[in-house]
C-alpha positions in Angstrom: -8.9 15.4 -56.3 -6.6 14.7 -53.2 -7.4 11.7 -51.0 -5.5 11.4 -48.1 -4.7 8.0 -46.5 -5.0 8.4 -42.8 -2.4 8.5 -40.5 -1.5 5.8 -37.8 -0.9 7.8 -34.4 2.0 7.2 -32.7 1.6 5.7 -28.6 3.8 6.8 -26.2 7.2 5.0 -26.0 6.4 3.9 -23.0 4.0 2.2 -23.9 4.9 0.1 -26.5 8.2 -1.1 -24.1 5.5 -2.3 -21.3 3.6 -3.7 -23.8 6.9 -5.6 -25.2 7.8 -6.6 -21.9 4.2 -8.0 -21.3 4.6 -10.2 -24.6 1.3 -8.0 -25.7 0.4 -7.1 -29.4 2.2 -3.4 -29.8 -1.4 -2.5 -31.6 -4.2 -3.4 -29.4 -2.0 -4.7 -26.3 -4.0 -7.1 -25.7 -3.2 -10.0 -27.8 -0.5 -12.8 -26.9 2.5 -12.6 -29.0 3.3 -16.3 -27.8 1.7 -19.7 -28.2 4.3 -21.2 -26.0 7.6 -20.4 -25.0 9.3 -20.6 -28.5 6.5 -20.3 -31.1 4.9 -17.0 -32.0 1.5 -16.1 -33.3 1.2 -15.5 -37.1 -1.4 -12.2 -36.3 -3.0 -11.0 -33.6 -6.1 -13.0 -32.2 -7.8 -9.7 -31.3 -6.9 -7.4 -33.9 -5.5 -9.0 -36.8 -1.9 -7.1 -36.2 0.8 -9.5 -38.2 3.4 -10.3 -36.8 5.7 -11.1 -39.6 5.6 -8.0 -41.7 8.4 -9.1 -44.3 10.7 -12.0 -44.4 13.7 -12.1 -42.0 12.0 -9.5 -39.8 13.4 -10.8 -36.5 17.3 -10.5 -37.5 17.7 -7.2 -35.5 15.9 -9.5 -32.8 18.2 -11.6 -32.9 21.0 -9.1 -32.9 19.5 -7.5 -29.5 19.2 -10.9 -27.8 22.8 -11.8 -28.3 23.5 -8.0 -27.0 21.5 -9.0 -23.7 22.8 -12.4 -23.6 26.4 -10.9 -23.7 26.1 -8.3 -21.5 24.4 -10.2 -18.9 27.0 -12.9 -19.4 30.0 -10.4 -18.9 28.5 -8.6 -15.8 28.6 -12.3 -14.0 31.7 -13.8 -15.4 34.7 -11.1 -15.3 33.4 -10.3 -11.3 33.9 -14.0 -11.2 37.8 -13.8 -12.5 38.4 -11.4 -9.5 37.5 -14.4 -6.8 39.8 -16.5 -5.3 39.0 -20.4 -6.3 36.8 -21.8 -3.9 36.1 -24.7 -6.1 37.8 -28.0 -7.1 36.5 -28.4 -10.5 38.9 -28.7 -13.9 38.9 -26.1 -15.9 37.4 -28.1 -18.4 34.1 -28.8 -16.6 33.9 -24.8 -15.5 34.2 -23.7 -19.0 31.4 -25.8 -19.7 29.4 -24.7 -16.7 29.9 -21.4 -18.4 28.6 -22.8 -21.9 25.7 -23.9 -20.2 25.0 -20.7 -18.6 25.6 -18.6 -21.2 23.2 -21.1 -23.4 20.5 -20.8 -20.9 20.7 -17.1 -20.9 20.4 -16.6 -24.3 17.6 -18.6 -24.6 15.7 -17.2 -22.0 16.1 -14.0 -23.4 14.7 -14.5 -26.6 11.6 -14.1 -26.1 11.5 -10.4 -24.4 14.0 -9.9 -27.5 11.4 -10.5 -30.0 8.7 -9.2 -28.1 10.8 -5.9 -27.8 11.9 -6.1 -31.2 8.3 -6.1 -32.7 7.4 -3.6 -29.9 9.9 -0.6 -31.1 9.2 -1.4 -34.2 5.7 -0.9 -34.4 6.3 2.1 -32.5 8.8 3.7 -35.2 6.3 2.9 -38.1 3.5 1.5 -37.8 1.6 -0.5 -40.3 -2.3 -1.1 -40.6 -3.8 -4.8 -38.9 -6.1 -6.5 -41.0 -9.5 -7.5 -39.2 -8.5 -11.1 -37.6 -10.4 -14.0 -39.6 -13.1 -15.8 -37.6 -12.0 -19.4 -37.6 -14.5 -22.1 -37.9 -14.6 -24.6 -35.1 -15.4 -26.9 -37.2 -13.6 -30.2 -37.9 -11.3 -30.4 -41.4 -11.7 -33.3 -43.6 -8.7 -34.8 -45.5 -8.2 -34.0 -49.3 -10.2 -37.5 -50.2 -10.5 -36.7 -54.2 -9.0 -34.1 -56.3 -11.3 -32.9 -59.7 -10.0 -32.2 -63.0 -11.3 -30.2 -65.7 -9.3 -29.8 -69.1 -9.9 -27.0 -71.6 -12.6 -29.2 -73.9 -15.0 -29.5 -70.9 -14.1 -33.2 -70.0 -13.8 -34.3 -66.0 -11.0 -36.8 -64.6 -11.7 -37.9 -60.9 -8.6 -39.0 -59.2 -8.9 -40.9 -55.6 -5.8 -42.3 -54.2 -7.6 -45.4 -54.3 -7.7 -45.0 -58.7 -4.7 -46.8 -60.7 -5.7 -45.4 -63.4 -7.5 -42.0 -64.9 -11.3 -42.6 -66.6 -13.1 -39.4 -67.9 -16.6 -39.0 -66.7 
């Protein structure tokens, strides 16, 4: 008896780079990645995709955004060593100028570096989304009183109000 498992089909390359670039889910393409600028999405609204497969996925994506953030830092600085001085500033408050810089770039380029990460992945194996859980709109109601039950049957009620515990 031979039950095959079926296989996830492979999207263009192409593909799952726009869909990177876009900040799309690499699954359905057309989930958000982001919540805001910093803070990604657990899953996938639409299709359930996670986006944390294992813990310390987005290493490498950290590893390609200092790659970017490098390279895009080298191809304006070392043109810059090559210009005369037009500027009166010490070379105390350039460097920094050039901490700040290279600060900003890095950060801005962490997003499309997770994005693409996540992206390339998926591409190279992909793994199975779960179907995304409805959430209730309803309200949620603070843990007022927790329930006890011991192994004889008996019932403590604790309220954070209770100084001491009473069986029922």
């Amino acid at each position: 008896m031979s039950t095959k498992t079926p296989q996830l089909t492979r999207m263009p390359f192409w593909r799952a780079v726009a869909r990177g670039v876009r900040f799309r889910c690499p699954n359905c393409g057309e989930g958000r990645v982001f919540f805001s600028f910093f803070r990604m999405r657990d899953e996938c609204p639409v299709c359930g995709l996670s986006f944390y497969p294992e813990s310390g996925y987005y290493v490498g994506a950290m590893y390609l955004d200092y790659i970017l953030s490098a390279g895009v830092f080298l191809a304006v600085y070392v043109p810059t060593l090559f210009l005369p001085d037009i500027t009166h500033l010490s070379y105390l408050t350039k460097s920094l100028l050039w901490i700040a810089f290279a600060t900003l770039v890095c950060l801005g380029l962490a997003r499309p570096s997770y994005s693409l990460w996540l992206a390339v992945d998926f591409w190279i194996t992909p793994w199975k989304a779960k179907a995304p859980e409805k959430k209730d709109e309803g309200f949620e109601v603070p843990l007022l009183s927790l329930t006890i039950r011991s192994d004889s049957g008996e019932r403590w009620n604790k309220t954070p109000h209770d100084s001491k515990d009473s069986p029922e």
